[in-house]
C-alpha positions in Angstrom: -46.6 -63.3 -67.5 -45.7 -61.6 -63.8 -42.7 -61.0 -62.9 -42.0 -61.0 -59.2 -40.1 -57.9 -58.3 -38.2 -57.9 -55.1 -36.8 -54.1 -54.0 -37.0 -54.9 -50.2 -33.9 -53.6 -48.5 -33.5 -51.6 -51.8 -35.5 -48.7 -52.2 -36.3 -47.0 -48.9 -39.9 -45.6 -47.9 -39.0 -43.9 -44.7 -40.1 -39.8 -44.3 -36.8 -39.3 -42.3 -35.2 -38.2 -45.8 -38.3 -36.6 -47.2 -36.9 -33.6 -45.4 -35.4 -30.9 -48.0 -32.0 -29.7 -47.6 -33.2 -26.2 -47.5 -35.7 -26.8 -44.6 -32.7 -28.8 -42.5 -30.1 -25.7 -43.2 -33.5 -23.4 -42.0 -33.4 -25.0 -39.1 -29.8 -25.1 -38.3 -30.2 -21.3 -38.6 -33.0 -21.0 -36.6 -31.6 -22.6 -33.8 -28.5 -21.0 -33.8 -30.2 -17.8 -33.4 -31.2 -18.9 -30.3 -27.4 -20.0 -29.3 -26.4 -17.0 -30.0 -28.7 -15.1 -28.0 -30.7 -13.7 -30.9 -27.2 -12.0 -32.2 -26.9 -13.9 -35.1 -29.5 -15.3 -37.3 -28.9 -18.2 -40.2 -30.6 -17.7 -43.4 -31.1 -19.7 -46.1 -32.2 -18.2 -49.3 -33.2 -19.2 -53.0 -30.1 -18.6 -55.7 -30.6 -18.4 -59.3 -26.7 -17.9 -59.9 -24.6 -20.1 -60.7 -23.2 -22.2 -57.4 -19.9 -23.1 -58.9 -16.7 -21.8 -60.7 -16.8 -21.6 -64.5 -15.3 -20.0 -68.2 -17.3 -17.1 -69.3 -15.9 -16.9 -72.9 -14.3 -13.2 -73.5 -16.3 -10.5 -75.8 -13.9 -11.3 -78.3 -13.8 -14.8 -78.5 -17.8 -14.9 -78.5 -17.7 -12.7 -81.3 -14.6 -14.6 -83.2 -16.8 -17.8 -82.4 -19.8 -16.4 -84.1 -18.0 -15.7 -87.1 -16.9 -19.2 -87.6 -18.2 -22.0 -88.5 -17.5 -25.4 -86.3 -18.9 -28.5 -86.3 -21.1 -29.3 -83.1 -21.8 -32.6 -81.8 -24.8 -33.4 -80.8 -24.9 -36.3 -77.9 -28.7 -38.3 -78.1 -28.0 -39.0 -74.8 -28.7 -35.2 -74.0 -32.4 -36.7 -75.0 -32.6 -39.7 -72.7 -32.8 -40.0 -68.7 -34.7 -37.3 -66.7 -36.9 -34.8 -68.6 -38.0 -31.4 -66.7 -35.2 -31.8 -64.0 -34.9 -28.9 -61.7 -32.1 -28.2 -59.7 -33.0 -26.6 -56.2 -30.6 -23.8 -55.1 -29.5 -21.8 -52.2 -27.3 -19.5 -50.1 -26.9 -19.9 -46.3 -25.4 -16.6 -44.7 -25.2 -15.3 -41.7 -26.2 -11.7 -40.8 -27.8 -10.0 -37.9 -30.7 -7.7 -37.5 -29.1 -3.9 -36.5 -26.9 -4.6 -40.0 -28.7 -5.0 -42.7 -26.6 -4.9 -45.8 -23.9 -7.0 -44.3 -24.0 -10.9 -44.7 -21.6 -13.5 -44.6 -22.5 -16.2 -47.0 -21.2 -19.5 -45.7 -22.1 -22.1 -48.9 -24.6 -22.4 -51.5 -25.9 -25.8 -51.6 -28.2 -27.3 -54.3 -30.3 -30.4 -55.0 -32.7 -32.0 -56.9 -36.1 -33.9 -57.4 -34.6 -36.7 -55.0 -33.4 -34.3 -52.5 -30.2 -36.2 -51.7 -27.3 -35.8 -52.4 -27.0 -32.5 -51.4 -24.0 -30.2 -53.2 -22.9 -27.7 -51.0 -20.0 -25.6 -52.2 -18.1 -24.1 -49.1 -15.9 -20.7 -48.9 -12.6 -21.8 -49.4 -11.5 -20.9 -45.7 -13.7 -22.8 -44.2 -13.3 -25.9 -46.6 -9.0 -25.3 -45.7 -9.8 -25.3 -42.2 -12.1 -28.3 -42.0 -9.9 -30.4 -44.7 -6.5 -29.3 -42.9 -4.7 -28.0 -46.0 -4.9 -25.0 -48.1 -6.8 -24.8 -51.0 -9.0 -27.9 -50.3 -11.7 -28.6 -52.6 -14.5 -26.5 -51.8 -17.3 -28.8 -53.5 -18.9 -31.8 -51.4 -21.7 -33.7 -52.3 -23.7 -35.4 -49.1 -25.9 -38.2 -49.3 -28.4 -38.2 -46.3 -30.3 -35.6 -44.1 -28.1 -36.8 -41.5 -24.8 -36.2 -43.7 -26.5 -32.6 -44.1 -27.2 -31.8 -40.5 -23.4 -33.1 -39.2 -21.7 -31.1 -42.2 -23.8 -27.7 -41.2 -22.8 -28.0 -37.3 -18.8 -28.9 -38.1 -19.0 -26.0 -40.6 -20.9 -23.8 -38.2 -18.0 -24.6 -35.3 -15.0 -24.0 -37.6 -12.7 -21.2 -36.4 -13.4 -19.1 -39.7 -17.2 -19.2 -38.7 -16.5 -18.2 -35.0 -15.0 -15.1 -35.9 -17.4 -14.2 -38.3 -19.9 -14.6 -35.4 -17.9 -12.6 -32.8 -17.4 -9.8 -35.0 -21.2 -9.5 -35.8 -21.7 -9.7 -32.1 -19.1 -6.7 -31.4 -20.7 -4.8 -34.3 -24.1 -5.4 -32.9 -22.8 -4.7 -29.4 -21.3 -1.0 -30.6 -24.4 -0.2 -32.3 -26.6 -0.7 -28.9 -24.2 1.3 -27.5 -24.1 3.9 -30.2 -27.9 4.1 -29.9 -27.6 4.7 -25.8 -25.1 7.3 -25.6 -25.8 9.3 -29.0 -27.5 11.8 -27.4 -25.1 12.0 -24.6 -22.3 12.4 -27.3 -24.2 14.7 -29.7 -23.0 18.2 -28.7 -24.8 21.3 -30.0 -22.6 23.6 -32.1 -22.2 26.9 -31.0 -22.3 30.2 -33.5 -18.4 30.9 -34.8 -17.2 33.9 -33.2 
């Protein structure tokens, strides 16, 4: 018996969102780099923390828990669906070169074996300024590489991200000039008298 399987207009074959998530934030990095004069640099890094709020049960209660018994359920759909998923994750900061233990870390995003959606969790300022009201919710999921790409330039031209920018600038800038004039400034101590 065949079976005549239609999935045109359904599934999509197209490499335009064979691009990762982490390779499109690279790039939004790169370039801004080079808007920035080489001042600030974009990097995206791999995470292995956790991306997102959660409860971490207290010494105590872990060790009243233990102590207990409780009945656990145990859901068979935990056993059905994708096997060996892997969850992709990431940081995106911005830093610059003269400092290097400072960063700023703008999101963490994460994905999986499809790529998209993307879930990028935002700093709470900059998900207040782009959502117009405090404490906005800080966790958005994106569908598309193109989603991903408009998301990362509206989060890199918030106000929040601006400053962040300028003061790595200035910081850079005073340490050029600290370089240049240290031995100007640098005065040889003379013997106490």
């Amino acid at each position: 018996m065949t079976y005549d399987f239609n999935f045109d207009g359904i599934l999509n074959y197209d490499d335009d969102q064979a691009v990762s998530p982490d390779t499109v934030v690279a790039e939004l990095g790169k370039q801004l780099e080079k808007a920035t004069n080489g001042f600030i640099k974009g990097i995206v890094r791999e995470y292995n923390g956790p991306i997102e709020s959660y409860d971490q049960m207290s010494g105590f209660a872990s060790i009243a828990s233990a102590l207990g018994t409780s009945l656990v359920n145990r859901d068979i759909q935990e056993n059905l669906g994708a096997i060996g998923y892997q969850d992709y994750k990431f940081e995106f900061f911005l830093t610059t070169s003269k400092i290097e233990n400072y960063k700023y870390r703008v999101l963490f995003f994460e994905y999986g074996i499809g790529m998209y959606p993307v879930k990028i969790v935002l700093e709470q300022g900059i998900a207040d300024e782009i959502f117009k009201k405090e404490n906005a919710d800080y966790v958005i999921e994106y569908g598309t590489k193109t989603e991903l790409e408009n998301a990362i330039l509206n989060i890199l031209n918030t106000k929040k991200v601006t400053k962040v920018m300028q003061e790595l600038i200035y910081a850079m800038k005073r340490l050029e000039r600290l370089d240049k004039e240290k031995p100007k400034l640098i005065e040889k101590s003379s013997a106490m008298e």
